[in-house]
C-alpha positions as CSV (number, residue, x, y, z in Angstrom):
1,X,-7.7,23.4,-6.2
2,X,-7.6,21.6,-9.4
3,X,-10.6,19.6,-10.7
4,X,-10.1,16.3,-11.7
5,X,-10.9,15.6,-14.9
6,X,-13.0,12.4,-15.3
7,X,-12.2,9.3,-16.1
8,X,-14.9,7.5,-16.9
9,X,-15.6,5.5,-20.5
10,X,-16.9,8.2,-23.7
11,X,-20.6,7.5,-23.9
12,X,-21.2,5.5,-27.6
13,X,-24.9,4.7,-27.1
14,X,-27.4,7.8,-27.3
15,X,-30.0,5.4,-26.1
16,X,-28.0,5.5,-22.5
17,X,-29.1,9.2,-22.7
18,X,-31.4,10.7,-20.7
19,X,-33.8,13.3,-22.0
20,X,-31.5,16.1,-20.1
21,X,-28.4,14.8,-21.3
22,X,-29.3,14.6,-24.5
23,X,-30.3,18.1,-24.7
24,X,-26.9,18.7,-23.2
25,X,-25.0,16.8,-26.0
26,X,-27.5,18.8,-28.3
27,X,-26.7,22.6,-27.0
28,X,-23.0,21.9,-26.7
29,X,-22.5,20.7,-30.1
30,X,-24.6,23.7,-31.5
31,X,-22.0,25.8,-29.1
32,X,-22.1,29.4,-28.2
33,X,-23.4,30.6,-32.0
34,X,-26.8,29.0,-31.3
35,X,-27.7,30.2,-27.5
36,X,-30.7,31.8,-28.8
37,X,-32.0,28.2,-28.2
38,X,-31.5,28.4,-23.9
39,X,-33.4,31.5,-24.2
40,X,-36.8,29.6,-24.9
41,X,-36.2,27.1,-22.0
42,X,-37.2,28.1,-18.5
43,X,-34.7,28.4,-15.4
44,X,-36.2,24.6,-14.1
45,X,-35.3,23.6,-17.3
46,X,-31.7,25.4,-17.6
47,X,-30.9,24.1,-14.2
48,X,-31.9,20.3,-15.0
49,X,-29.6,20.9,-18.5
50,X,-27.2,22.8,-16.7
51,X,-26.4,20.0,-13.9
52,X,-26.6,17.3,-17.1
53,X,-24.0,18.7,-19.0
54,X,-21.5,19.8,-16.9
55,X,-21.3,15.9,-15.2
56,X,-21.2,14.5,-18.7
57,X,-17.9,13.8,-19.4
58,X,-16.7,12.8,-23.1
59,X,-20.0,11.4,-25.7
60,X,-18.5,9.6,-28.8
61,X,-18.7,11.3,-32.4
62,X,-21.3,8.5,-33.1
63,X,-23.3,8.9,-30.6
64,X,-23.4,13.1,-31.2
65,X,-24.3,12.0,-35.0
66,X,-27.3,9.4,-33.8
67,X,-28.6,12.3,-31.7
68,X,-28.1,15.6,-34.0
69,X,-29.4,13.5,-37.4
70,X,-32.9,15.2,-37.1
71,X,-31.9,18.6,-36.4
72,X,-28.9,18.3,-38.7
73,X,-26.5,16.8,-41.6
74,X,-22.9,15.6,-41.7
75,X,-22.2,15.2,-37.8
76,X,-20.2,12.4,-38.9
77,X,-16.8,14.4,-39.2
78,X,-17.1,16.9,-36.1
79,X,-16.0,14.7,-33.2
80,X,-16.8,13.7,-29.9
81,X,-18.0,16.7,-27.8
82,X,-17.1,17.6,-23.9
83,X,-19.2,18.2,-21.1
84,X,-17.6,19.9,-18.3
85,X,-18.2,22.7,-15.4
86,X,-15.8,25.0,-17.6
87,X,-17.6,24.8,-20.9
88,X,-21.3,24.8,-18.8
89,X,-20.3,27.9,-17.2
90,X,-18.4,29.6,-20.7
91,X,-22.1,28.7,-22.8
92,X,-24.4,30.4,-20.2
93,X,-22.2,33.1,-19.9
94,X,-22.5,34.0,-23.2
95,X,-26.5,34.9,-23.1
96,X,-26.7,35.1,-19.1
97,X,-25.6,37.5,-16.6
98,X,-22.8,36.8,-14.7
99,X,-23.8,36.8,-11.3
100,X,-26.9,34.5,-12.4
101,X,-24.3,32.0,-14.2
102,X,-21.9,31.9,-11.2
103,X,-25.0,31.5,-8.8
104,X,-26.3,28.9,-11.0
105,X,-22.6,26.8,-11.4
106,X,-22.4,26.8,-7.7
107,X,-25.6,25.5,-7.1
108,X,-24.6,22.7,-9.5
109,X,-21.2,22.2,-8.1
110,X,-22.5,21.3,-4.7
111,X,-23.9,20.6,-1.8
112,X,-24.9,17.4,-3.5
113,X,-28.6,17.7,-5.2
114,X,-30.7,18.9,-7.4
115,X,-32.7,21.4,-6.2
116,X,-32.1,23.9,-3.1
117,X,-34.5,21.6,-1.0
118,X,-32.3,18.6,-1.7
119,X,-29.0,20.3,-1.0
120,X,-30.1,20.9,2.7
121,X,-31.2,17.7,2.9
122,X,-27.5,17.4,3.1
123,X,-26.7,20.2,5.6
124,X,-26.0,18.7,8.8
125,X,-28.9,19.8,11.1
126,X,-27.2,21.8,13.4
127,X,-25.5,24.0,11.1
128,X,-29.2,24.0,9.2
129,X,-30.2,24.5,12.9
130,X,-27.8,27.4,14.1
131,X,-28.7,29.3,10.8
132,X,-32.6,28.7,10.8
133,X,-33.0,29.7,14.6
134,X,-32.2,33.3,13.7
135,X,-35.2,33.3,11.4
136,X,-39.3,34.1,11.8
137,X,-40.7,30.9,12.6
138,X,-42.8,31.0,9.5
139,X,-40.2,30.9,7.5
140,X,-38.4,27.8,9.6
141,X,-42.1,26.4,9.4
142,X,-42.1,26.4,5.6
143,X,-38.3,24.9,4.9
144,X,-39.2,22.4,7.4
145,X,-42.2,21.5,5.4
146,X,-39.7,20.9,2.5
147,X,-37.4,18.6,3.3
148,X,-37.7,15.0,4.2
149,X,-39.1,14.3,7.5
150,X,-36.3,12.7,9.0
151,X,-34.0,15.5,8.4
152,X,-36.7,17.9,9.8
153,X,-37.0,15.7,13.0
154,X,-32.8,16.3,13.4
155,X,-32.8,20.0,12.5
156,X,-36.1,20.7,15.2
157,X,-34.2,18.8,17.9
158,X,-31.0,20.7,17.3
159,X,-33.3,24.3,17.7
160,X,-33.9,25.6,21.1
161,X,-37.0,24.1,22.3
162,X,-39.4,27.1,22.9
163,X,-38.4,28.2,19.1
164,X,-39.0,24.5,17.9
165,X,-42.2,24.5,19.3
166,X,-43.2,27.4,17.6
167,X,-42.1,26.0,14.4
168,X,-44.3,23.1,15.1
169,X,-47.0,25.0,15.9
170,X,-47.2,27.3,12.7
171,X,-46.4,24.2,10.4
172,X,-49.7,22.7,11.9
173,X,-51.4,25.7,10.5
174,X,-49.4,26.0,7.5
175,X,-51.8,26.8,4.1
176,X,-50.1,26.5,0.8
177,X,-47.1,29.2,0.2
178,X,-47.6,31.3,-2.3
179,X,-45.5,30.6,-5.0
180,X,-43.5,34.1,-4.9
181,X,-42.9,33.7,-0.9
182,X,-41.3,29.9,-1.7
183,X,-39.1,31.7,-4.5
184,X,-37.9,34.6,-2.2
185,X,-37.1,31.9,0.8
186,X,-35.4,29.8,-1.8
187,X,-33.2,32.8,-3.3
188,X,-32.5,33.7,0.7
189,X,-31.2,30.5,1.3
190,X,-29.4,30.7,-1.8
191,X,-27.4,33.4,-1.6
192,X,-27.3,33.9,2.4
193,X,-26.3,30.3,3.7
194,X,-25.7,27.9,0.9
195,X,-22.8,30.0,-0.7
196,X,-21.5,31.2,2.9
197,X,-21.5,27.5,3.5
198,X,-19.9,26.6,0.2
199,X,-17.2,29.5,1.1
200,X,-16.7,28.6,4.6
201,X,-17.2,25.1,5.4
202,X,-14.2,23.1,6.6
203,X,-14.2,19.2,7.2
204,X,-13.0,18.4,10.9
205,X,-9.0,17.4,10.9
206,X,-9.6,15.1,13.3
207,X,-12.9,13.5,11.3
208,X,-10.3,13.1,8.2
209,X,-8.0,11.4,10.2
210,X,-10.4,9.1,11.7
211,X,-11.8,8.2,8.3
212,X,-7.6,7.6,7.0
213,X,-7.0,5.5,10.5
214,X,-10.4,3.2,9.8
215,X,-8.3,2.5,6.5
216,X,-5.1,0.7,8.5
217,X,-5.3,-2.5,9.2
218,X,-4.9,-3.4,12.2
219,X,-1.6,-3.2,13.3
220,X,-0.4,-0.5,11.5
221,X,-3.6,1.5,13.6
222,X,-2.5,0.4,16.6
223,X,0.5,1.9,15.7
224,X,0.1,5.2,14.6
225,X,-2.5,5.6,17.7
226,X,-0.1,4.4,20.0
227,X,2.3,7.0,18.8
228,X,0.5,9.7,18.8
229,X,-1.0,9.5,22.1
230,X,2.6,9.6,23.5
231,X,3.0,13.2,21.0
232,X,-0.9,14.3,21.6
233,X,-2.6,12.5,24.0
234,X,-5.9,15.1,23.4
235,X,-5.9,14.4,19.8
236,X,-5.5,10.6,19.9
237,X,-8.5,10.8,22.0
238,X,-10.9,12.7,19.2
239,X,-9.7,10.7,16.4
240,X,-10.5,7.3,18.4
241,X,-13.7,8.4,19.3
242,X,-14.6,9.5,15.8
243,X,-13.6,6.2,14.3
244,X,-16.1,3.8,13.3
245,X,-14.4,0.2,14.0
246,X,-15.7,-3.1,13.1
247,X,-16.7,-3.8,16.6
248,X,-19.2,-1.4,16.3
249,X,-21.7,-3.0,14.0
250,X,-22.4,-4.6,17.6
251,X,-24.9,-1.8,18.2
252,X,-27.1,-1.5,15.2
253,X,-30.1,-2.8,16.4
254,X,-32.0,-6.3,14.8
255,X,-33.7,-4.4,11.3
256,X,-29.9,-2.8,11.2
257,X,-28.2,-6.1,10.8
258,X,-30.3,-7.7,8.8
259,X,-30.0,-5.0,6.1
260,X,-26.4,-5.1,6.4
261,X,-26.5,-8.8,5.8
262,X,-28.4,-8.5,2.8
263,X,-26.1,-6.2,1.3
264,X,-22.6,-8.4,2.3
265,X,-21.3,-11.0,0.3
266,X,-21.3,-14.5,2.5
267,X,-17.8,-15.5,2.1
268,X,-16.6,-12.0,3.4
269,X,-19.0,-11.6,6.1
270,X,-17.8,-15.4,7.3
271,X,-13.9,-14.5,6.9
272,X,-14.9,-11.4,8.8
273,X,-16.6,-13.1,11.8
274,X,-13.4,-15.4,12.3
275,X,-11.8,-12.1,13.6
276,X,-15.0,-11.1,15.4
277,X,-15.9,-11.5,19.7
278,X,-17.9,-13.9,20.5
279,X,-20.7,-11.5,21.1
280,X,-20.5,-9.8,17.5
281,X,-20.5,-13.2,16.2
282,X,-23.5,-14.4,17.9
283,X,-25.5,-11.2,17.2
284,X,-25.2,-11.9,13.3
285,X,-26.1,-15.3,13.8
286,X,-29.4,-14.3,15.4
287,X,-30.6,-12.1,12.9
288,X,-30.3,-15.4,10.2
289,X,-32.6,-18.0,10.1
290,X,-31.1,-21.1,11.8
291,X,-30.1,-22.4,8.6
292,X,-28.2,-20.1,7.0
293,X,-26.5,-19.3,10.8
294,X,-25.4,-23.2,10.6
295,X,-24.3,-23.6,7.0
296,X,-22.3,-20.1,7.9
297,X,-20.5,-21.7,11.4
298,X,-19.7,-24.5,9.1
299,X,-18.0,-22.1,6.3
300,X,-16.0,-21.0,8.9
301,X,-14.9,-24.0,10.5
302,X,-13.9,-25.5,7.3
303,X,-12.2,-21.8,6.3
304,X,-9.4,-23.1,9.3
305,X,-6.8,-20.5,10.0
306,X,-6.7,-17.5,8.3
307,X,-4.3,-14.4,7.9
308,X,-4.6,-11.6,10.2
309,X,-4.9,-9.0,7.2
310,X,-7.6,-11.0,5.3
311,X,-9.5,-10.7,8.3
312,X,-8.5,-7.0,8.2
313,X,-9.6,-6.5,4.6
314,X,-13.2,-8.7,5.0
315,X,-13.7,-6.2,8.4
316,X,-13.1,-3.1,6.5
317,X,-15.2,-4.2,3.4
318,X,-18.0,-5.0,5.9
319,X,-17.8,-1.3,7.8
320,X,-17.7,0.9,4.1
321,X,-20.3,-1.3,3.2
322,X,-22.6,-0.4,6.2
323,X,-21.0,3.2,5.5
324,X,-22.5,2.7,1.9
325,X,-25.9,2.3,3.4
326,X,-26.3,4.7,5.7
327,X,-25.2,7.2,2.3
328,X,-27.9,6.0,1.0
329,X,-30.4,6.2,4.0
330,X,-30.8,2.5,4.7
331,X,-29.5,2.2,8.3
332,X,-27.7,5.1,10.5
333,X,-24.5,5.4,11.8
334,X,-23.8,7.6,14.9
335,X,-20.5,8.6,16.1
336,X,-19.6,6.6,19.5
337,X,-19.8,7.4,22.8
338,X,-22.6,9.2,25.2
339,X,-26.1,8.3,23.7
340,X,-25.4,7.9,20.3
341,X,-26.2,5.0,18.9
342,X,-27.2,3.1,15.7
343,X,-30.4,3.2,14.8
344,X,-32.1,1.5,11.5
């Protein structure tokens, strides 16, 4: 598949820069003559480059001039240079080997994060899981120990339970890894599950289709669901139970809401509620103080009627929004059904 090329504004202020990106701008407007330069940084430091340049996008002549006056003169005339995965990967290629360059480009390329430790953060823990339980506790022990706790709690809950226990066990006794072990566990993981992963992972039709369906308003849902439970009853079923609907904000608990509410502009949230049950409605009111819920029941009564697909719009705003912040950590949002739940 194609890569998009980016369309984001060129860069015209070095001072934006940060201290990897501007070595980026730096080593690609040198180019491939002056690679003696990468030799003399270390792999952390390659990687941290690495990652900057090839998400740079376009940097203005000017700001290429500002940043290349010390080292050198006349900038002025050479243009605006290009960051991209193609010209990363054609720069270390030139001075590394190529199995390092492509194991390197498809570290950067993703999972998302910067390190190894950060991409499993965002494994899902029972593929971490089904992987790690084939592995000497020690070792499960150690990865454990370095990735957030939360993610850890997930991926020892998804191992069987004697195993986990184990786990547990040898982390309690854990003494600082030697610094060759963590390298070797790190270069395992590497090349035996992230790149197997990046080679064979495959998103869910039916979870793409839930995420297309909690884009329709709501008629046009209705709909296609109705129509394809007359064609495929079975699959109608998944995709429903994979979609995250409005109504479902009913079940983050009290800290939930009252993130979400921070994060929601008020006019939306009360053009939202107009379309809302009762019991929604009443569950946002509680989490404000009895001010705010007032002045909000008073937006809405002097809102009147409103269109259907207004209240469609606000509804869908409000559920990317909590999307957004369970992204970014902030709350949690579980599929439905069974014991799954939302939890802050």
């Amino acid at each position: 598949m194609a890569r998009l090329v980016s369309k984001k504004p060129a860069i015209d202020d070095a001072r934006k820069l940060t201290g990897p990106e501007k070595a980026a701008v730096i080593l690609l407007a040198l180019g491939e003559e002056h690679t003696r330069l990468w030799q003399g940084l270390d792999e952390d430091e390659i990687k941290e480059i690495s990652q900057a340049m090839a998400t740079l996008g376009t940097v203005s002549a000017q700001a290429v001039e500002d940043l290349m006056l010390e080292f050198v003169s006349g900038m002025s005339g050479s243009g605006a240079v290009m960051g991209s995965f193609e010209q990363t990967q054609k720069l270390l290629a030139s001075f590394m080997p190529v199995d390092r360059v492509e194991s390197m480009m498809e570290e950067i390329r993703g999972p998302a994060g910067r390190t190894m430790w950060d991409k499993l953060g965002n494994v899902n823990e029972a593929v971490l899981a089904n992987y790690l339980k084939n592995e000497y506790p020690q070792t499960v022990a150690v990865v454990l120990s370095k990735i957030k706790p939360d993610h850890a709690s997930r991926v020892l809950t998804s191992l069987p339970e004697d195993f986990a226990l184990e786990c547990v066990q040898r982390m309690l006794r854990m003494e600082p890894v030697q610094r060759e072990i963590l390298d070797k566990i790190e270069q395992t993981l590497r090349t035996e599950f992230m790149s197997n992963l990046a080679r064979t992972s495959k998103r869910d039709s039916h979870e793409m289709m839930a995420d297309i369906f909690n884009s329709f308003d709501r008629q046009t849902e209705a709909r296609f669901i109705g129509a394809l439970e007359e064609r495929n009853r079975e699959a109608a079923e998944r995709i429903r139970a994979l979609m995250f609907v409005f109504e479902d904000l009913s079940r983050l608990d009290p800290g939930g809401v009252q993130t979400l509410l921070r994060a929601v502009e008020k006019d939306q949230l009360g053009l939202a509620l107009k379309g809302a049950s009762e019991t929604l409605r009443e569950m946002f009111f509680s989490n404000m103080s009895e001010r705010a819920a007032k002045i909000m029941r008073e937006d809405m009564n002097s809102m009147g009627p409103v269109r259907l697909k207004d209240v469609d719009l606000a509804q869908m705003a409000m559920v990317q929004v909590a999307k957004d912040l369970a992204a970014k950590g902030e709350i949690m949002l579980a599929g439905q059904g069974g014991d799954d739940e939302l939890i802050y």
